[in-house]
N, C-alpha and C positions, 0 to 999 in steps of 0.2 A: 749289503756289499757296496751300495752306491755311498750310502755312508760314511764309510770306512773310506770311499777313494776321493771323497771329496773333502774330508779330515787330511789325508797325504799332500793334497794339492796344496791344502791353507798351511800345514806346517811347510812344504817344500818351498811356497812364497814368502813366507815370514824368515823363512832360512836366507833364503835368496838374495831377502832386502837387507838382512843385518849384514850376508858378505858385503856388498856394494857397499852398505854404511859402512858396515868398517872399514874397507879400502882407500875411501874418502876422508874418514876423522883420523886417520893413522895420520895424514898430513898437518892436522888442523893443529895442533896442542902447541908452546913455545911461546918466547920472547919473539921479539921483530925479527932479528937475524935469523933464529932457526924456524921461522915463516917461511922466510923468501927462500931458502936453503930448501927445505921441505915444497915450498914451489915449484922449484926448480930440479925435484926429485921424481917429480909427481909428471912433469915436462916432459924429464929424461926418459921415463917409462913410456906416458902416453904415445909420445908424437910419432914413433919407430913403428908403436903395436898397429897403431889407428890410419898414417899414411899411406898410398897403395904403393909408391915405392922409394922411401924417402932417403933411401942414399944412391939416386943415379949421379949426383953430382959432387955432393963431399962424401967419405968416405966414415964408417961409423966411429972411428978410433978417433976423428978430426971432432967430429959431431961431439961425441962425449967428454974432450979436452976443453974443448970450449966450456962446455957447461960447468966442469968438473973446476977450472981456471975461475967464473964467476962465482961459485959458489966459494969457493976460498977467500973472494975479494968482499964479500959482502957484507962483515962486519969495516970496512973501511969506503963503503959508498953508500949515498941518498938513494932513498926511491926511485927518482928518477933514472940516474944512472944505471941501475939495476934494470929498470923496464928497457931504456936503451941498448944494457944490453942484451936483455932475451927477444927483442927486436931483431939484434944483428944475426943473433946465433938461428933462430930460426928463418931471416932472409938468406941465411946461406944457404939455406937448403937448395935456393934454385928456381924455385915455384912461383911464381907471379901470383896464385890461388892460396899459396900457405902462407899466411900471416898474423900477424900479433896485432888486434886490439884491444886500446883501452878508452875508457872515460877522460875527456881532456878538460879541465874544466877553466881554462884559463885561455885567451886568445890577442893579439894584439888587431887593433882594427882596422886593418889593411888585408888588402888578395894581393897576391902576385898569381905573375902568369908567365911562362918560360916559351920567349919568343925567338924567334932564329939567330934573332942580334942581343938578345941578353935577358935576366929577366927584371921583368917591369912590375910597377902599380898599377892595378885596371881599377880598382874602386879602393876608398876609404871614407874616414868621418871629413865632415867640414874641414876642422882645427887643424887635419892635417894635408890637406887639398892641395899643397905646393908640390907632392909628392908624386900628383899622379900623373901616370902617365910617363914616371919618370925609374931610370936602370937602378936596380940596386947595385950598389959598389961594395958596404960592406953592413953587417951588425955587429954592434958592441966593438968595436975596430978590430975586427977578424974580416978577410977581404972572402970576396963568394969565394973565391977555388978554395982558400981553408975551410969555411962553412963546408962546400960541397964534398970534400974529402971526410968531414966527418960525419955527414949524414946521409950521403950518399949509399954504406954498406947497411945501415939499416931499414932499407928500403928490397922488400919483397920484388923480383927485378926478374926478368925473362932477357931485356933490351936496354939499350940508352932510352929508348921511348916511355919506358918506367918510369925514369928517372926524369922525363921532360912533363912527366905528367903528376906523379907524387910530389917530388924536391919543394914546388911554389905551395906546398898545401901544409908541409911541415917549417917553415920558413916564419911563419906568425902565430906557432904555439912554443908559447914559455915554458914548459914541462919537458918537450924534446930537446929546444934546446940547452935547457937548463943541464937535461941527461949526459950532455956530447961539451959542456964546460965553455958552453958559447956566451952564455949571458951567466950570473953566480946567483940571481933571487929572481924566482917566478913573480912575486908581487912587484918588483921595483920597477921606473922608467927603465928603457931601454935606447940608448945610439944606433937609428939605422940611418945610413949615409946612400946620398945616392946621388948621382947624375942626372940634371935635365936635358933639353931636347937643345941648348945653346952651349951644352957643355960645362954648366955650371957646378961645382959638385958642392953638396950644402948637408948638413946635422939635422934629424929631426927627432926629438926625445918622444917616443910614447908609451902610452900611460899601458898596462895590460888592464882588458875587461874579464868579465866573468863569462862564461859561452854563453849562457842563457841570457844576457845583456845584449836585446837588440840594437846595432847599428845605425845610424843616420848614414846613410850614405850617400856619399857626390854620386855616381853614378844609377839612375834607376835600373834596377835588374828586370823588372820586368818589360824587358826587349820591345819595344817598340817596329814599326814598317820603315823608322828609318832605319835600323841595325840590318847586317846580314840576313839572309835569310835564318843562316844553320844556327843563328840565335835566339830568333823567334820561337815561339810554341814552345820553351822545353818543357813544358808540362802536360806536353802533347809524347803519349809514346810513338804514336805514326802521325802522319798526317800528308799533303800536300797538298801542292796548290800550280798553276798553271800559268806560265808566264807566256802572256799573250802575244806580246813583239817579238819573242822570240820563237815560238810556239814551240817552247819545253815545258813537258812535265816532270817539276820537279817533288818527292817523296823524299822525305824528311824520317829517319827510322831509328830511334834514341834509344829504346829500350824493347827487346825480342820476350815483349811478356802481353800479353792481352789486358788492355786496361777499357775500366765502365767510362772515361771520359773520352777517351780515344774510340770508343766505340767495338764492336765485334770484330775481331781480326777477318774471320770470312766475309763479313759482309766489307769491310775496307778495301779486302783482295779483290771481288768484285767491281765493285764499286771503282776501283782505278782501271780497271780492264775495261772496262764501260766507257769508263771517259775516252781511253787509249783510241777503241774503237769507233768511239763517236764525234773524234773531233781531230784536226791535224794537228799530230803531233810529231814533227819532226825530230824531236830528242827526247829521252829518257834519262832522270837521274835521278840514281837512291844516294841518301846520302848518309854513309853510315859513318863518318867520323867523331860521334858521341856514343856510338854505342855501346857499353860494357856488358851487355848478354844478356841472359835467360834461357829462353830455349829457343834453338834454331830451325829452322823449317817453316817458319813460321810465315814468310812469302812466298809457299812454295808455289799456291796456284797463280801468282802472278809469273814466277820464273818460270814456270813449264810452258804456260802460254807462251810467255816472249817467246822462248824458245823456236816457235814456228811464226813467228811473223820477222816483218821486214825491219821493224825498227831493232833485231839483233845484229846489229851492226859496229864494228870499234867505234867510227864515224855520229853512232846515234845511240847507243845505249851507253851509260856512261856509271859507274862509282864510283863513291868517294868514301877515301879510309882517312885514320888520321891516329895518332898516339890513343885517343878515348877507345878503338876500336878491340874489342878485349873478348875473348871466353867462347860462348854460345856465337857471338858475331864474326868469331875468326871463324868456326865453321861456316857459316855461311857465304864469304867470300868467297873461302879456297873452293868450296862447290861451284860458286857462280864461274869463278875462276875457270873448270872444267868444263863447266855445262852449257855456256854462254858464248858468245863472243865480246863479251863488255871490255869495256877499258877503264882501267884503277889510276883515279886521280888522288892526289895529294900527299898526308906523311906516309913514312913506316908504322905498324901497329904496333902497341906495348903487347900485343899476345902473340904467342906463335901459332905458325899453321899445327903444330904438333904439339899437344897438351898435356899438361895435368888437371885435372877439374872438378866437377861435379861436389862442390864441396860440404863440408859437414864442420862442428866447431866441436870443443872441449872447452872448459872452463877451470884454470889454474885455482886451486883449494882456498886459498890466503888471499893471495893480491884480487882477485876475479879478475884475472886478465883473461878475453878469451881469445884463443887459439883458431884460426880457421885452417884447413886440411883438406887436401884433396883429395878423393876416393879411387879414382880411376883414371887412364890414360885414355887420351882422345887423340887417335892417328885418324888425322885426315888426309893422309897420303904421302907420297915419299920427299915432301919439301922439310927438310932437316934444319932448317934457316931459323935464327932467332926472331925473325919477324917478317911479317908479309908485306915486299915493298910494292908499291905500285908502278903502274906502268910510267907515270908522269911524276915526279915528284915536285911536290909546291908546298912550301912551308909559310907561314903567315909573317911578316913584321908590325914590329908595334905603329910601325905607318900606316900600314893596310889596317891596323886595329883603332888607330883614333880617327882615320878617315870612315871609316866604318868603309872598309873594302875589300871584298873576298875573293882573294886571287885564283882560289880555287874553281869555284863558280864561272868567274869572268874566262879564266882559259878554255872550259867547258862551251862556253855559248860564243866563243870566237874561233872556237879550231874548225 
């Protein structure tokens, strides 16, 4: 009899696997075009079955026109284009969590950074050095607000804070813009024009590299004691350190995930409470504006403590949020938020207090584009707000950025 029911199981599993396979190779078969079609078929079924609730914000008839409108266009657009647009079609959904990536293999060798007065060059190569530090005006003579109009709706987006925080990261790949008719050849130079700090505005042609083509760069990344603090250590998930003239302790908090370099999160939770109570410290500051999540809770024996001592005070216990602050980390705030007395310095967050989250991926047949998805909704209470602003807002300029000066910080330890 055991037999018999362990022969049912191997045929049941073998069954099992050729459904799934076949599910899967029903996409696979065709020329290019009935690929990406068969892609985008394979889209249309998954992303509705698998999201936990993927039309609170477009409506399924909208959802499906879109796809139904690319798939028609496909035989008269590039790859690119096509990725750009199952980009768009899936940022509509709404979800800052649901998103489309892909392999980028192509990069111009510059960063931008989107600062209150515009966005700027924070690092590049040598050869192109006239650049930094200096506003973009336009690429390939399309000026930013056209740029931003067209790469703006393929951006996964809860907030503008999204937008201030992806925009500068899609800005110096050939493939996106290639998708949205900014530039016409991924390989070729490219015109990016910009203004310097005298008002100059000047052409600078560069070259696209390969991504796995390391950089020279004018600016060293790894942050030095003259930078900021919130620049230092990021390859630190927690960390702090104690500034004595002023006698704050400041907690540096980047990433809500336990890491062997950062050390045991319980023993760090200690370990800051120890110091809290061992030495004067008149202020207290986390400072979460690089955070983009993992799991939350993950302070909690430092917050329950505060909770009962003096230094919970608006005046002395202090955060700081800022566009990085996303996912697992919004929960953590709107807690502190409740539970505390703290006071919330700096930006708005690209996450909301209220979510979608906990995500899972799929992977498109043909192109392997994959798909990331949110499984479940995260109410953390009745704040309906596209983003959680802070008590104080302080946004950074590219002054405060080449003086190497952190406005956020400095109002902290002067109020």
């Amino acid at each position: 009899m055991k037999k018999i029911i362990r022969i049912n199981i191997c045929f049941f599993l073998v069954f099992l696997t050729l459904m799934i396979t076949g599910c899967e190779t029903q996409y696979l078969s065709g020329d290019r075009n009935s690929k990406w079609k068969k892609d985008l078929d394979y889209l249309q079924e998954a992303l509705p079955n698998k999201h936990a609730n993927l039309f609170f914000k477009i409506n399924e008839e909208q959802f499906n026109k879109e796809i139904d409108d690319l798939k028609n266009s496909v035989d008269n657009l590039n790859d690119d284009e096509i990725i750009d647009g199952i980009y768009k079609i899936v940022a509509s959904v709404g979800d800052g969590h649901t998103k489309v990536q892909r392999e980028l293999k192509k990069r111009y060798p510059v960063q931008f950074f989107y600062f209150k007065d515009g966005i700027y060059v924070i690092n590049t190569e040598d050869q192109y050095k006239e650049s930094l530090y200096s506003k973009l005006i336009k690429i390939n003579g399309q000026d930013i607000q056209a740029i931003k109009d067209k790469l703006v709706p393929l951006i996964a987006q809860e907030n503008d804070e999204t937008i201030k925080k992806v925009l500068p990261n899609y800005l110096f790949r050939p493939e996106i813009l290639h998708g949205v008719k900014i530039i016409d050849n991924i390989d070729s130079e490219v015109t990016f024009t910009f203004e310097n700090k005298e008002g100059k505005i000047f052409d600078l042609n560069m070259k696209p590299l390969d991504s796995t083509e390391s950089i020279n760069s004018v600016v060293d990344v790894q942050y030095d004691e003259s930078y900021p603090l919130y620049m230092q250590n990021r390859n630190y998930n927690y960390w702090y350190k104690y500034l004595e003239n002023d006698k704050t302790l400041y907690l540096k908090y980047n990433e809500c995930v336990e890491s062997n370099k950062s050390g045991k999160i319980d023993d760090f939770n200690n370990e800051v409470l120890n110091f809290i109570d061992n030495n004067k410290v008149e202020k207290f500051i986390i400072d979460m504006r690089d955070n983009g999540g993992g799991q939350e809770n993950r302070l909690n024996t430092i917050i329950e403590a505060i909770k009962n001592k003096e230094i919970n005070n608006k005046k002395r216990f202090f955060v700081i949020v800022g566009r990085g602050t996303f996912s697992a980390a919004i929960v953590d705030i709107v807690n502190w938020k409740e539970e505390t007395n703290a006071t919330f310095v700096g930006e708005a967050t690209s996450g909301k207090p209220n979510h979608y989250g906990s995500v899972k991926n799929f992977t498109l047949p043909n192109s392997k584009l994959t798909v990331q998805y949110s499984t479940v909704y995260a109410r953390t209470g009745n704040d309906e707000s596209n983003s959680f602003i802070p008590d104080k807002t302080i946004e950074i300029s590219i002054d405060d950025y080449v003086n190497k000066k952190d406005p956020v910080l400095d109002y902290i330890l002067h109020v």
